[in-house]
C-alpha positions as CSV (number, residue, x, y, z in Angstrom):
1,X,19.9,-204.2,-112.1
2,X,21.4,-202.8,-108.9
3,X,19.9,-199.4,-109.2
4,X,16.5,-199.8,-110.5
5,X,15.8,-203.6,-110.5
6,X,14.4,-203.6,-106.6
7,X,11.8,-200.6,-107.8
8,X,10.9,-202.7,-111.2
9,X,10.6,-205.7,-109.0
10,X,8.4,-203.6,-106.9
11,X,6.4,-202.8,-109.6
12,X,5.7,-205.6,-111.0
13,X,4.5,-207.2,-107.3
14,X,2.7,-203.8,-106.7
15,X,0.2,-204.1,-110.5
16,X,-0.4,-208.1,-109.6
17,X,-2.1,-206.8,-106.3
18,X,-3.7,-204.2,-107.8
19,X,-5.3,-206.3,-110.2
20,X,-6.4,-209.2,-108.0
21,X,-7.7,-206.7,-105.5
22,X,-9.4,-204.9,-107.6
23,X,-10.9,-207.8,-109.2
24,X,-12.3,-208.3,-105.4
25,X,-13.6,-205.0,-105.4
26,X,-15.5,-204.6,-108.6
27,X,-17.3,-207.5,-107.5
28,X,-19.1,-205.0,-104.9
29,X,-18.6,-201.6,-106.1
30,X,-18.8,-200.1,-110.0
31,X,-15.5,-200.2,-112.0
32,X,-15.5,-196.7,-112.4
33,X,-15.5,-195.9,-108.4
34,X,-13.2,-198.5,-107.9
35,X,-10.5,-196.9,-110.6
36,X,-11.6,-193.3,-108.7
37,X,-10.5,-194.4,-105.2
38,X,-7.0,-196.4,-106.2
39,X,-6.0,-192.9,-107.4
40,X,-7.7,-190.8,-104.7
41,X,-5.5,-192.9,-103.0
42,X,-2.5,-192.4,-104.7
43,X,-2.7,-188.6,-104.7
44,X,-3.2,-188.3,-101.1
45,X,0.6,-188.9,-100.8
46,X,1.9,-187.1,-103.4
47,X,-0.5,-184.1,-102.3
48,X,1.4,-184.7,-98.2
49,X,4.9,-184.9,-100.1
50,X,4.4,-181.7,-102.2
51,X,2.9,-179.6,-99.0
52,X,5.8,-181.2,-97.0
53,X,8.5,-180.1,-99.6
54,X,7.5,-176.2,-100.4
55,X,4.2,-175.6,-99.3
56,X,0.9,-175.0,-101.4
57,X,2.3,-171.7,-102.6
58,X,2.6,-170.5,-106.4
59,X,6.3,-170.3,-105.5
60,X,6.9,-173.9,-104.7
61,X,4.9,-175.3,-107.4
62,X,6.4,-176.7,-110.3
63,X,4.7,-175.1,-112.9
64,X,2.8,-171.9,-112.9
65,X,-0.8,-172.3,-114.0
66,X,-2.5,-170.9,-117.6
67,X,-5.3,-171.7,-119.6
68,X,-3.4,-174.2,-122.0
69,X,-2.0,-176.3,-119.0
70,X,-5.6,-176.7,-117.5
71,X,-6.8,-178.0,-120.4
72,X,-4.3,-180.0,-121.3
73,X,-4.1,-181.4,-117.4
74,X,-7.9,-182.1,-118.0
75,X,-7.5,-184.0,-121.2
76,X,-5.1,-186.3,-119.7
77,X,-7.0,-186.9,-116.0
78,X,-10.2,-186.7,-117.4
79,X,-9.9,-188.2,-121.1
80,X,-7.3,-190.0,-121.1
81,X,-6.2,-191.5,-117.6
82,X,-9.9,-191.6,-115.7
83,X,-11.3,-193.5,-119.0
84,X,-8.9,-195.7,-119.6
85,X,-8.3,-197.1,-116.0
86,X,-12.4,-197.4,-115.5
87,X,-12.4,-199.3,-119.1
88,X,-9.2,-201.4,-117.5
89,X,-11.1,-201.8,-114.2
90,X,-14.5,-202.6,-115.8
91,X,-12.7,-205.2,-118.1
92,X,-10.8,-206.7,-114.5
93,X,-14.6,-207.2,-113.3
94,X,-16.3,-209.1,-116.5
95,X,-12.7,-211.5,-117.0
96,X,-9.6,-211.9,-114.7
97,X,-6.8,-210.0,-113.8
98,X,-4.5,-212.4,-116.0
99,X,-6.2,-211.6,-118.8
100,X,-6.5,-207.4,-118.2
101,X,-2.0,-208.1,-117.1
102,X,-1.7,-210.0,-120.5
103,X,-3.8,-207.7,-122.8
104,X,-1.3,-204.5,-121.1
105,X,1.7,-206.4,-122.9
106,X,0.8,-204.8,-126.3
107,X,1.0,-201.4,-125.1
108,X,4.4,-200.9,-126.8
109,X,3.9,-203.1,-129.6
110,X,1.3,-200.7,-130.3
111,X,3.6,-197.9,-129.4
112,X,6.2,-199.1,-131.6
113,X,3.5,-199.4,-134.4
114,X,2.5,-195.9,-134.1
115,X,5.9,-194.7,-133.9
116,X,6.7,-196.5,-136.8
117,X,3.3,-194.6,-138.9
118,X,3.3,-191.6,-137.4
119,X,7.4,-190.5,-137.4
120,X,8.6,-193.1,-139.8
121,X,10.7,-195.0,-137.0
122,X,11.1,-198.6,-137.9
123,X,11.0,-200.6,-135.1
124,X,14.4,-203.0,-134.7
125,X,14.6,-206.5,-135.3
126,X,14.8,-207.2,-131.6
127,X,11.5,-204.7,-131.3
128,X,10.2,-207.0,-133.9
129,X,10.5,-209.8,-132.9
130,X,9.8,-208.9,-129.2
131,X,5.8,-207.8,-130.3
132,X,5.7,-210.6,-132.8
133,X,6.5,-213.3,-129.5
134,X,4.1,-211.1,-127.2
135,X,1.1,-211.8,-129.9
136,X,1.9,-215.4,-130.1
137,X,2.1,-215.7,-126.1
138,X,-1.8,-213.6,-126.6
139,X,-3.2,-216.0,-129.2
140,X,-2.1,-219.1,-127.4
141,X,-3.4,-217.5,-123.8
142,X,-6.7,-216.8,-126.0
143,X,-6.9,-220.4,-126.9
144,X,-10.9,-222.1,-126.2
145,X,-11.4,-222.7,-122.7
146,X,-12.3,-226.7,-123.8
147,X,-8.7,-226.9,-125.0
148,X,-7.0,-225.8,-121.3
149,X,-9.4,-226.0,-117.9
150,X,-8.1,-223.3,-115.5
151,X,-10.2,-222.8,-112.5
152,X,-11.2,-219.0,-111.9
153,X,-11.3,-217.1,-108.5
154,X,-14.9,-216.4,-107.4
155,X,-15.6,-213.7,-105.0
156,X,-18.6,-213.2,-102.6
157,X,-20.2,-209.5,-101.8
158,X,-18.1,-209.8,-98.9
159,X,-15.0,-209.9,-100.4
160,X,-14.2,-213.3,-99.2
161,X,-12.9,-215.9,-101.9
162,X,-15.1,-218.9,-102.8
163,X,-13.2,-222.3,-104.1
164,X,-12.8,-223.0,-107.4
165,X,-15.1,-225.7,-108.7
166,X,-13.8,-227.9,-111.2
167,X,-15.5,-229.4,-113.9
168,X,-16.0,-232.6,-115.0
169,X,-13.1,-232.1,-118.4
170,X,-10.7,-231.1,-115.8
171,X,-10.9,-233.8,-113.6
């Protein structure tokens, strides 16, 4: 815990505001420009810290450029990473952040599951069990909305937050 607990802790803080800002934002702006600027603004660092550390040069870079690499680099900004974080960012906009945060739980279930097809790896019990709990937590967090009233965050154009109105089962 001592050595990488404060930067999970970190991270975990850091994709709740992501979320619930970017709930805010796709409220004014489209999902897929809202996705485009978080990482705009993500690489503008990394680009300062790479110039900072060698320089732009061939020489400092880590890897030295060829066909394959540029078209394996645009399968996985283009294809793989600018898709799926519009589809994330669209799906933020038309439910809630909770629901987008829950719904990224079964990442390694299905990781596990296609590890398991693809290379023959079983998953352990503890694996197992661990995806079977994380579908149960799902299907009762997917329970109808008559059963359990929560009252959802409404954003103006603005940006400013409107108060929840209750209705009359959850009074």
């Amino acid at each position: 815990w001592i050595e990488g607990g404060p930067f999970l802790a970190m991270n975990i803080v850091c994709a709740a505001v992501y979320f619930v800002w970017q709930k805010q934002l796709c409220t004014v702006y489209p999902p897929v420009f809202v996705a485009a600027s978080c990482f705009a603004a993500a690489a503008l660092p990394l680009g300062i810290a790479q110039a900072c550390h060698g320089g732009m040069s061939i020489d400092h870079l880590w890897v030295h450029w060829c066909p394959e690499l540029v078209y394996i680099l645009g399968y996985a900004v283009f294809l793989i990473t600018a898709v799926n974080y519009s589809v994330v960012a669209w799906a933020t906009k038309e439910t809630s952040p909770t629901t987008v945060t829950l719904f990224t739980t079964l990442q390694p279930l299905f990781a596990a599951l296609l590890l398991w097809q693809l290379y023959g790896s079983v998953p352990t019990l503890g694996q197992a069990i661990g995806g079977l709990l994380v579908a149960m937590g799902l299907l009762l967090f997917l329970q109808p909305s008559s059963m359990v009233s929560i009252p959802e965050l409404n954003f103006t154009a603005e940006g400013s937050m409107q108060q929840p109105v209750r209705s009359e089962t959850a009074k």
